[in-house]
N, C-alpha and C positions, 0 to 999 in steps of 0.2 A: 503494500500500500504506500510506504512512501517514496520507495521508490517511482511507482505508478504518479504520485502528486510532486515530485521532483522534473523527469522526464518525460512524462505524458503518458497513456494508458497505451497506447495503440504501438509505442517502442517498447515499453516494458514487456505486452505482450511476444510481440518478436523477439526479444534477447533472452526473455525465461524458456520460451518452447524452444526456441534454436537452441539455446547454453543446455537446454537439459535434455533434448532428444538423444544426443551422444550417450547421453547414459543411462538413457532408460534404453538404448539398444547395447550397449553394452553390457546391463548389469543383471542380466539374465540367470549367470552363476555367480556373482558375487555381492552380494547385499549392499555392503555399504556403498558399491556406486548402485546400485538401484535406488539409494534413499539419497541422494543427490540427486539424483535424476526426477522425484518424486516431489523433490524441496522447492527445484527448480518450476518445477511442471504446475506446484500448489500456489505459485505466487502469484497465477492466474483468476484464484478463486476470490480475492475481494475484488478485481477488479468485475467479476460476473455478478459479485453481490452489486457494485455498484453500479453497474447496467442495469439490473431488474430493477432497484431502488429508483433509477429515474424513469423506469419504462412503468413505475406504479409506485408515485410519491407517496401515495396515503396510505399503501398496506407494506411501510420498510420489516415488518415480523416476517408477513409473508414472503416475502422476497427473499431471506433468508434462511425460510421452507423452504424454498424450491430449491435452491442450491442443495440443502440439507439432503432432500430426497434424492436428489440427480448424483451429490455424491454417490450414496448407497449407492443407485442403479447402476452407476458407473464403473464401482466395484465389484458389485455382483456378478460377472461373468468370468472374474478371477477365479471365483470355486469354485467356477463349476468348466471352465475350457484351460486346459493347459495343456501349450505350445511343445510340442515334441520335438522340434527342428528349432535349430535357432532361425531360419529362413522363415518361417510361421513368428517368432516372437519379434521380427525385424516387421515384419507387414503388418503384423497387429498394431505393435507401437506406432509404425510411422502412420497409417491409417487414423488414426483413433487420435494422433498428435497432429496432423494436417487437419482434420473434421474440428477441433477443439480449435483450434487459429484461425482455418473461416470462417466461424461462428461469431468468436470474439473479435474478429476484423470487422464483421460486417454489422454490429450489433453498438460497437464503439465509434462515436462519432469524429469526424476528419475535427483537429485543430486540441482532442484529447489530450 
């Protein structure tokens, strides 16, 4: 977040998914860069609270329900599919890390 209120929402976004896709494809067997990659990837989520807070000024609780729940869902497919190939866990990530950056590209307004 203050990052985000430093250099604008719409760079932060690009440097957190960029700095941390490297390692959420590489941390596949080794945890601590996965939780880098994790640290970097989470720095996304006030900036999503603060998109829904202005896309519904008067329900800011709700707004950080919906993140709440989209986390879980977004978790959710962790216990239950897991990547046999590291080729499977590189398409997953990058997939799932390009969809999370069009989102928040297109959702965050130019001058952010």
């Amino acid at each position: 977040g203050v990052l985000a209120d430093r250099i604008g929402y719409r760079k932060t976004t690009v440097i957190s998914l960029l700095v941390g896709l490297p390692f959420l494809l590489c941390g596949n067997k080794l945890m601590w860069v996965s939780l880098v990659g994790v640290g970097l990837f989470s720095m996304t989520m006030s900036l999503t609270v603060a998109v829904l807070v202005s896309r519904f000024p008067k329900m800011p609780c709700f707004s950080f329900g919906i993140t709440t729940v989209a986390l879980f869902l977004g978790t959710a497919p962790a216990f239950l599919v897991r990547p046999t190939s590291m080729v499977a866990h590189i398409v997953i990530v990058s997939v799932l890390s390009i969809a999370a950056f069009f989102a928040l590209w297109h959702c965050i307004k130019k001058g952010s």
